[in-house]
C-alpha positions in Angstrom: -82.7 70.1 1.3 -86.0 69.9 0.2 -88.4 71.3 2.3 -92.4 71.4 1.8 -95.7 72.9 3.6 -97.2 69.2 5.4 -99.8 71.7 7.4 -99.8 74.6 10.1 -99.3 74.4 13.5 -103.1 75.1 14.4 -103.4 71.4 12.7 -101.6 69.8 15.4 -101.9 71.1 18.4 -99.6 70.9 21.5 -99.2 67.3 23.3 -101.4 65.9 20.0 -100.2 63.8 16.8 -101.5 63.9 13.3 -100.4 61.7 10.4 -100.2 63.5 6.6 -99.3 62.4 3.4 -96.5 63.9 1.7 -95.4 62.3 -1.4 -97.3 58.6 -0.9 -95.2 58.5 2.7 -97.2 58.8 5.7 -95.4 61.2 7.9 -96.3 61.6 11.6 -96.2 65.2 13.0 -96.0 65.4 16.9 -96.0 68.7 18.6 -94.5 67.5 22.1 -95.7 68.8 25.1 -92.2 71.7 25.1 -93.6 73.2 22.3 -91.3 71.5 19.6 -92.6 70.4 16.5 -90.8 66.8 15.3 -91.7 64.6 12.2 -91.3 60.6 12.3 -92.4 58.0 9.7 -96.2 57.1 10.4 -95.9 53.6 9.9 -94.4 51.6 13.0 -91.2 49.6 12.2 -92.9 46.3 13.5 -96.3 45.6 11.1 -96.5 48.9 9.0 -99.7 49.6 11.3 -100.0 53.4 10.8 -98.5 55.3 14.7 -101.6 57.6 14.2 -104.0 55.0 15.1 -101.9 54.9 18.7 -102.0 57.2 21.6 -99.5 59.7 22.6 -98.8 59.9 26.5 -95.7 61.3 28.6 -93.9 61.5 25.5 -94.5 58.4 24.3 -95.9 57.1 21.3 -97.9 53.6 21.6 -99.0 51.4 18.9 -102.2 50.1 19.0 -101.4 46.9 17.5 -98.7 45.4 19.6 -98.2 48.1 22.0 -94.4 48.7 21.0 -93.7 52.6 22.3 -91.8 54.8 21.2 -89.6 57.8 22.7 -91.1 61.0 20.9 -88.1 62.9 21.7 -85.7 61.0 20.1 -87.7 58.7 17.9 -85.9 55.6 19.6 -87.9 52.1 20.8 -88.2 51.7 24.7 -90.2 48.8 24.3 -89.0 46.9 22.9 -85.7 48.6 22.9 -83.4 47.8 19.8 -85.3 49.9 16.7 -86.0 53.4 16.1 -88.2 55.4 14.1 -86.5 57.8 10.6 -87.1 61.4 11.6 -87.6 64.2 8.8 -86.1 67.7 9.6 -88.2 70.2 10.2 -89.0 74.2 9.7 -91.6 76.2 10.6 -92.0 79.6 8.5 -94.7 81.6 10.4 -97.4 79.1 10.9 -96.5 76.5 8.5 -94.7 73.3 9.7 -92.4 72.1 6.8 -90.8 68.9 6.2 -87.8 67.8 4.4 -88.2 63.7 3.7 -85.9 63.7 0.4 -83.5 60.8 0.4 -85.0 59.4 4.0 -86.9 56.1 4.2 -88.6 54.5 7.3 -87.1 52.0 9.4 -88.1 48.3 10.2 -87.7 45.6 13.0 -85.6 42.9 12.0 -87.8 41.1 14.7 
């Protein structure tokens, strides 16, 4: 494994998203409202729209565009149900948040 600084945890702060860049992927960090830190693609599996541009509520993630939402927990679709988003393992080393993405792509709808 692989893993590399994408930012701090003062970046991100709790029950907030932020998107980053980490070798041309968009990566979505999302420090959940228990305090964990988890990293999904950015991009939703529908259009490509970037998740960032959504809101985060009751851990779940909304896309703007077409309103598909996601469980933040465990990256699956609850509507509509039938996709899910990649996750990237994660590390945090004092106040860095570190992500691992080698050999993991993002997932798409076949809808």
């Amino acid at each position: 494994m692989t893993f590399k600084k994408i930012c701090t945890i003062d970046d991100v702060w709790e029950g907030e998203m932020a998107s980053f860049d980490m070798d041309g992927q968009e990566i979505l960090i999302v420090h959940a409202s228990e305090g964990n830190i988890l990293a999904w693609q950015g991009v939703c599996p529908h259009q490509d729209i970037p998740l960032s541009e959504g809101k985060l509520e009751f851990g779940l993630l909304t896309c703007r565009a077409h309103l598909w939402q996601f469980d933040v927990a465990t990256g699956r679709s609850v509507n509509p149900t039938g996709c899910e988003l990649a996750q990237y393992p994660v590390r945090i080393e004092g106040n860095e948040v570190l992500v691992d993405i080698e050999g993991i792509v993002p997932k798409y709808a076949a809808i």
